[in-house]
matplotlib code that plots the C-alpha trace (Angstrom):
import matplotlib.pyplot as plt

x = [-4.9, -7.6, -7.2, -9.4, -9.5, -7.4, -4.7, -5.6, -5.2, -1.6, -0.1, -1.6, -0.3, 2.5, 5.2, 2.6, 1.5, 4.8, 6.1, 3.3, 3.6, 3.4, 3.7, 5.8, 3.5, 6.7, 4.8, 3.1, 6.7, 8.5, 6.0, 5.8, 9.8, 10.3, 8.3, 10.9, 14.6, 17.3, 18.0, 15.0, 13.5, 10.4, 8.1, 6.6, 3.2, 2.0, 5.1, 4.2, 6.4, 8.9, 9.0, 8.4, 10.5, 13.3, 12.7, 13.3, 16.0, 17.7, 16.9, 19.2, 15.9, 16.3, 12.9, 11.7, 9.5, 7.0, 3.7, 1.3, 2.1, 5.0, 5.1, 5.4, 7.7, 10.1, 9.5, 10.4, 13.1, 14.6, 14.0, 15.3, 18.2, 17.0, 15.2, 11.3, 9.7, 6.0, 3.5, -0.1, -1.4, -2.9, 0.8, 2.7, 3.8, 6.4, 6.7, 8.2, 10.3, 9.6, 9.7, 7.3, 4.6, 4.2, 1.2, 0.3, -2.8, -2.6, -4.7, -7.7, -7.6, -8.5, -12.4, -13.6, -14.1, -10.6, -9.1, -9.1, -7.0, -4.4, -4.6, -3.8, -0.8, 0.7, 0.6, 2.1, 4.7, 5.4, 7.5, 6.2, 5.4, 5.9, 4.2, 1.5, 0.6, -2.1, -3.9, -7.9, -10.5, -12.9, -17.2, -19.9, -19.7, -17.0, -17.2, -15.0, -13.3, -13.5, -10.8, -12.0, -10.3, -11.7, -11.6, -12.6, -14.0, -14.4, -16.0, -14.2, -16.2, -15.7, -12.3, -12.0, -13.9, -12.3, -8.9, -10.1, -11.3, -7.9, -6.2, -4.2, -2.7, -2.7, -4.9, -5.9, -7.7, -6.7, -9.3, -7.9, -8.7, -6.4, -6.8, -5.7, -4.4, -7.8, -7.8, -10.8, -11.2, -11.0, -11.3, -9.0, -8.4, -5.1, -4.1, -1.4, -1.3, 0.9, 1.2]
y = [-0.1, -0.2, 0.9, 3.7, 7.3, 6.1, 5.2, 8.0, 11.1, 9.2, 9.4, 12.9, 14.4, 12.4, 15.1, 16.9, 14.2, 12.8, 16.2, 17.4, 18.0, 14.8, 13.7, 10.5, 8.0, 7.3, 5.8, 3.4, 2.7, 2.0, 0.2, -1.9, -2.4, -3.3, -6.4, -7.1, -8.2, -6.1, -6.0, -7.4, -7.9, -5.5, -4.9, -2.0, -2.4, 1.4, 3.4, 6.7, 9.4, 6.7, 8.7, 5.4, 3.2, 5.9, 5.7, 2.1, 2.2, 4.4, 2.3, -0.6, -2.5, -4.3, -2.7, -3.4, -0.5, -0.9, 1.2, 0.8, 4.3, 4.5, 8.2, 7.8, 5.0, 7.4, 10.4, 7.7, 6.8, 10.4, 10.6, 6.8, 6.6, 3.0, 1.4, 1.0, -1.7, -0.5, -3.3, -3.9, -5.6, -8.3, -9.0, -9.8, -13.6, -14.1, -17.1, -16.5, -13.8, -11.0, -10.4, -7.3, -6.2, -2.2, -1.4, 2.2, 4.0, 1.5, -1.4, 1.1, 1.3, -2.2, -3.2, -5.3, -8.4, -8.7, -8.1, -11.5, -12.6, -9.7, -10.5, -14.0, -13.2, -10.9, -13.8, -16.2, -13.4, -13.3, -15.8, -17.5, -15.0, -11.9, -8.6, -6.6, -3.2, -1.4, 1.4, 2.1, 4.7, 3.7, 3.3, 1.4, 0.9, 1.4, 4.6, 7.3, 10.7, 13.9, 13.4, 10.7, 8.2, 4.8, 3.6, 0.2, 2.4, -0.8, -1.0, -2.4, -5.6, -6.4, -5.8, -8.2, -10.6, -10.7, -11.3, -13.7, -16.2, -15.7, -16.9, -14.1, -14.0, -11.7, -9.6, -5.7, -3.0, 0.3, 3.1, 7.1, 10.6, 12.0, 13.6, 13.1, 14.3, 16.1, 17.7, 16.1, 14.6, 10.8, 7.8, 5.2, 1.9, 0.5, -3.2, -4.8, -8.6, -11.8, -14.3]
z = [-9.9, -12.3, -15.7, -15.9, -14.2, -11.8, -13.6, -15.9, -12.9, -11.4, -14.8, -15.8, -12.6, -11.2, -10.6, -8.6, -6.5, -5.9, -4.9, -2.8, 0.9, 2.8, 6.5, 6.5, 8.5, 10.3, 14.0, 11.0, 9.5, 12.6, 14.5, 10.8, 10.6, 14.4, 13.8, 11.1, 11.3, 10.7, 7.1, 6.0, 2.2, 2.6, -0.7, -1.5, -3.1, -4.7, -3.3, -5.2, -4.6, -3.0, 0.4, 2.4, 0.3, 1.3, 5.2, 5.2, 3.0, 5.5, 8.2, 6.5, 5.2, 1.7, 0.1, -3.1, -4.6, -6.8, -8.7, -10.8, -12.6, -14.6, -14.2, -10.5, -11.1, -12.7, -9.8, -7.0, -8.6, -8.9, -5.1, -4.0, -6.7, -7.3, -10.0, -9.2, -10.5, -12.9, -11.5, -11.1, -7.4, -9.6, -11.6, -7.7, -8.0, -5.4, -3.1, 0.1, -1.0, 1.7, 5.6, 4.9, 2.5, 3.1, 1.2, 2.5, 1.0, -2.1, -2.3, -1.6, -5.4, -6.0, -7.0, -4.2, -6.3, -7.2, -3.2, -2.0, -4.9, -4.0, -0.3, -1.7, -3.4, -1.1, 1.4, -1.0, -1.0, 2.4, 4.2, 7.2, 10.3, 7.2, 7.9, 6.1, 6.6, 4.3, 4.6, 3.2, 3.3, 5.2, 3.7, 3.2, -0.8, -3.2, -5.3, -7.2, -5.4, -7.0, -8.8, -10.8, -8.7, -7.3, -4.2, -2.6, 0.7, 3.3, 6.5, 9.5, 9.6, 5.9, 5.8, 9.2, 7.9, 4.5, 6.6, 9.0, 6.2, 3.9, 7.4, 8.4, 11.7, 14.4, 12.9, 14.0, 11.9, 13.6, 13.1, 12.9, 11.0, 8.7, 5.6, 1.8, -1.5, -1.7, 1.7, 3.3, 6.3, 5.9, 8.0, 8.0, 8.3, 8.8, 8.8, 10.6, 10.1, 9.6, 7.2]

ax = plt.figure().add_subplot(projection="3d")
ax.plot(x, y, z, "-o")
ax.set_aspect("equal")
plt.show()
């Protein structure tokens, strides 16, 4: 997450965003942990509130949650009694350490130039035939939200492309409407892929 208004708006208002009223993106989460044995080490990249990192906790998964905010770091620990680990995308140096990398409506914080190298580590992270799920807004050129907020906003074909060449395996970007912490409709992309 960028050190600016970003980071800025998820410290200033992190009981409020943790708290707010969120849909679990449970068909995500379980078609994400059925590719993942029992028991599995999952990480948690940007687990805000901790809502996810809960569900798979209850479903016997060994996740690891962590966020860029240390104000949100301290709400998801309240709701996951667990420590949460306060770490940037560009600060994951793992090697082989996870069956799973959930990274859901996080890495769409990251400037554009500095993706590959975070696709690049999360792999590293993974252990052979590990799974990634992340979530972006879709656009056509990165930009800010009203809230300040920046976001990487990739097309389809860049995001493919961008995949393809780090070598990423069975590969699918999954197109949908939803909607957001500022109550637009948004497009999303969501990534399913293999290390």
């Amino acid at each position: 997450m960028p050190h600016d208004t970003t980071s800025a708006f998820y410290e200033e208002n992190a009981e409020t965003y943790a708290n707010r009223a969120r849909g679990l993106p449970k068909r995500q989460l379980d078609a994400f942990l059925a590719g993942i044995a029992p028991g599995g080490a999952i990480l948690e990249l940007g687990c805000g509130g901790g809502q996810d990192s809960a569900y798979m906790l209850s479903q016997g998964f060994d996740v690891t949650p962590t966020d860029g905010s240390a104000e949100l770091a301290r709400q998801a620990e309240v709701l996951i009694g667990r420590p949460v680990q306060v770490m940037l995308f560009q600060e994951l140096d793992a090697d082989s350490a996870f069956d799973g990398v959930w990274a859901h409506a996080s890495l769409l914080h990251v400037p554009r130039l500095e993706l590959p190298d975070v696709f690049a580590r999360i792999r590293r992270a993974l252990r052979s035939g590990g799974r990634l799920h992340a979530s972006f807004k879709a656009g056509e050129a990165e930009g800010h939200d009203g809230f300040g907020r920046y976001y990487n906003y990739p097309s389809c074909e860049w995001l493919s492309a961008l995949l393809t060449k780090d070598g990423w395996r069975n590969l699918a970007v999954e197109e949908s409407d939803g909607g957001g912490y500022d109550g637009k409709l948004t497009r999303w992309l969501t990534v399913s892929a293999e290390r």
